[in-house]
PQR file with spaces between the fields and no chain letter, atoms N, CA, C, O and H, PARSE charges and radii, in Angstrom:
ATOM       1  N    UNK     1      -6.381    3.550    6.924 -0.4000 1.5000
ATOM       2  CA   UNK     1      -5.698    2.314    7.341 -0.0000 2.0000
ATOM       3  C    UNK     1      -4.588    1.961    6.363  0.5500 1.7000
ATOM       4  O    UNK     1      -4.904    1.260    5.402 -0.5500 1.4000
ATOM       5  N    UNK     2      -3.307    2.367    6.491 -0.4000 1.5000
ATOM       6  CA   UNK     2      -2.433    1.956    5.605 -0.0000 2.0000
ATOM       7  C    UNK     2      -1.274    1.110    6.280  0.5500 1.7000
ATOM       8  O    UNK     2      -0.984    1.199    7.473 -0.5500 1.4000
ATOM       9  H    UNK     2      -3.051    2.937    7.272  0.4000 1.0000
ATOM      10  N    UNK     3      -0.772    0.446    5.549 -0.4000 1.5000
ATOM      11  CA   UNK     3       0.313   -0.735    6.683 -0.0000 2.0000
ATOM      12  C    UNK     3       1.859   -0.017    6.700  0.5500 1.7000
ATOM      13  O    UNK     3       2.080    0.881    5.886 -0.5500 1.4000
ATOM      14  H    UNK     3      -1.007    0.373    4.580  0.4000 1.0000
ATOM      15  N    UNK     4       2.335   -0.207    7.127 -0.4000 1.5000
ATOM      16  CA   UNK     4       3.838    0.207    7.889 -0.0000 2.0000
ATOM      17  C    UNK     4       4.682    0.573    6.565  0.5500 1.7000
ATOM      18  O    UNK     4       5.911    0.630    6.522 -0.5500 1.4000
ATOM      19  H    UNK     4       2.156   -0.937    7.787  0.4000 1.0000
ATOM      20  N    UNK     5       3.512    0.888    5.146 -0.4000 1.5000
ATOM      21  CA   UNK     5       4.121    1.681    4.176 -0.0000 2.0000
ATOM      22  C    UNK     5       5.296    1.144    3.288  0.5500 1.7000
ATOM      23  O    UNK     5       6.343    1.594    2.822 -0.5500 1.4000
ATOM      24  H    UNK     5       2.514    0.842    5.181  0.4000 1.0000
ATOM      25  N    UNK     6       4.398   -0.397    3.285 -0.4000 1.5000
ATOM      26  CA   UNK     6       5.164   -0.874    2.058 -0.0000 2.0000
ATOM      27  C    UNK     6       4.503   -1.697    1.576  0.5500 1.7000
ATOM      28  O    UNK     6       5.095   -2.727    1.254 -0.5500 1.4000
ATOM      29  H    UNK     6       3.547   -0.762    3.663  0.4000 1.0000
ATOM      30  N    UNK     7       3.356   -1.634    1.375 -0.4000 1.5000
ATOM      31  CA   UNK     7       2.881   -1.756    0.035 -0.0000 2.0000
ATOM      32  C    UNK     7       2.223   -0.665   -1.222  0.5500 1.7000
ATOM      33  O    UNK     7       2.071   -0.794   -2.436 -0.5500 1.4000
ATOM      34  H    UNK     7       2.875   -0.797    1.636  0.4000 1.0000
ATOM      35  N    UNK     8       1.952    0.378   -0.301 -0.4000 1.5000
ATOM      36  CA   UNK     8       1.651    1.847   -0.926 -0.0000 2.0000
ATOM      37  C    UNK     8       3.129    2.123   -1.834  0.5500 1.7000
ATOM      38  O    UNK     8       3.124    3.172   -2.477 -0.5500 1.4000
ATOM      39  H    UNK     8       2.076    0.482    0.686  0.4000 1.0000
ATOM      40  N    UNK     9       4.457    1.216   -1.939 -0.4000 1.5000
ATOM      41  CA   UNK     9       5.828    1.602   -2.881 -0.0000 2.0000
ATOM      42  C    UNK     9       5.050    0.021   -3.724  0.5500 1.7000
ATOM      43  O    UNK     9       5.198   -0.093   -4.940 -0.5500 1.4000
ATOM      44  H    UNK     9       4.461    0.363   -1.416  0.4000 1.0000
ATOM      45  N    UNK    10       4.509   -0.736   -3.179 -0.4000 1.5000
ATOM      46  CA   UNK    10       4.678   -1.886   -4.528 -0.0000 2.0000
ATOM      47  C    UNK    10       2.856   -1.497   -5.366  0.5500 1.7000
ATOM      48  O    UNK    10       2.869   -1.241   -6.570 -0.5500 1.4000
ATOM      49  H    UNK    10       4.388   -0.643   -2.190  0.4000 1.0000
ATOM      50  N    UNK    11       2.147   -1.498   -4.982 -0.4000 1.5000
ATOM      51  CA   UNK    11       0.846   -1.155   -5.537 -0.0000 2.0000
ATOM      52  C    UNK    11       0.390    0.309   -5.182  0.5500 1.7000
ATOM      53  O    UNK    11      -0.820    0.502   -5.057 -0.5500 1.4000
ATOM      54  H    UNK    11       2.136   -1.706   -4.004  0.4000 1.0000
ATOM      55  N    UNK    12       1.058    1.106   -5.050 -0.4000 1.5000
ATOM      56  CA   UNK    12       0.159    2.824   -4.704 -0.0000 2.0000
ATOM      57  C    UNK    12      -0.427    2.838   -5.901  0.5500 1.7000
ATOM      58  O    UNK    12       0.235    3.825   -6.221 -0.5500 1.4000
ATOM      59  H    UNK    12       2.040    0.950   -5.151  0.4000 1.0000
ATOM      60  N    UNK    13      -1.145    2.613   -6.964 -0.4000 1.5000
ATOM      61  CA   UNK    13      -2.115    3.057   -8.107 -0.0000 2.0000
ATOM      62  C    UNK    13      -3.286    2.261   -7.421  0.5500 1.7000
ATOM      63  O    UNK    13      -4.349    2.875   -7.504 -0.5500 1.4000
ATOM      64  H    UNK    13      -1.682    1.811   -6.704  0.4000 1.0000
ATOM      65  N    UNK    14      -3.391    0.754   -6.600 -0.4000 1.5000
ATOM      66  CA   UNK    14      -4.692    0.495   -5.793 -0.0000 2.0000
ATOM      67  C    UNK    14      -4.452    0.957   -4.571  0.5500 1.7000
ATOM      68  O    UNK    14      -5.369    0.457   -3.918 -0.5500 1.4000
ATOM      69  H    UNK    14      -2.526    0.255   -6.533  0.4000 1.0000
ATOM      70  N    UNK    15      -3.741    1.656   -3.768 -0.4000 1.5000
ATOM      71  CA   UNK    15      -3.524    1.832   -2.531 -0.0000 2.0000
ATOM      72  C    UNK    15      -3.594    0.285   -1.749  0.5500 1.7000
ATOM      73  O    UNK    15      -4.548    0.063   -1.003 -0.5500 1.4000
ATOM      74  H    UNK    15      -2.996    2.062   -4.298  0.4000 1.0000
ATOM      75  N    UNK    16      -2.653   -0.649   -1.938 -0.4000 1.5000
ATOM      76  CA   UNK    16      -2.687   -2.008   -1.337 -0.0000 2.0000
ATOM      77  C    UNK    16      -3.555   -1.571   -0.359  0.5500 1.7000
ATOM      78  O    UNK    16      -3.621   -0.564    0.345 -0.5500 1.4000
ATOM      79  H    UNK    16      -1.878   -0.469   -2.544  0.4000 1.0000
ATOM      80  N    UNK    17      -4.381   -2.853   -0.524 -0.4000 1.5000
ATOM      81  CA   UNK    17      -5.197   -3.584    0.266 -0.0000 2.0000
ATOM      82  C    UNK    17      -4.965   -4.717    1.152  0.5500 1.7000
ATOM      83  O    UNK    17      -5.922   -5.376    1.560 -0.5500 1.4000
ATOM      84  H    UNK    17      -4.327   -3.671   -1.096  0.4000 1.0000
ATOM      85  N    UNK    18      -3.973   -4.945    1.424 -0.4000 1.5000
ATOM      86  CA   UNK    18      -3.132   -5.818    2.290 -0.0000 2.0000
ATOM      87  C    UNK    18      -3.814   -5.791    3.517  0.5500 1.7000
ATOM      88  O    UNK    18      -3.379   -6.424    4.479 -0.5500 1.4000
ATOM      89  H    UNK    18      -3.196   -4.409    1.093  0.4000 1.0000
């Protein structure tokens, strides 16, 4: 489940949890 791949550029070391 990852979101439209912008928060994986501001937090990818937790893999946002958004």
């Amino acid at each position: 489940m990852r979101l439209s791949g912008y928060g994986m550029r501001r937090q990818n070391k937790r893999r946002v949890a958004t």
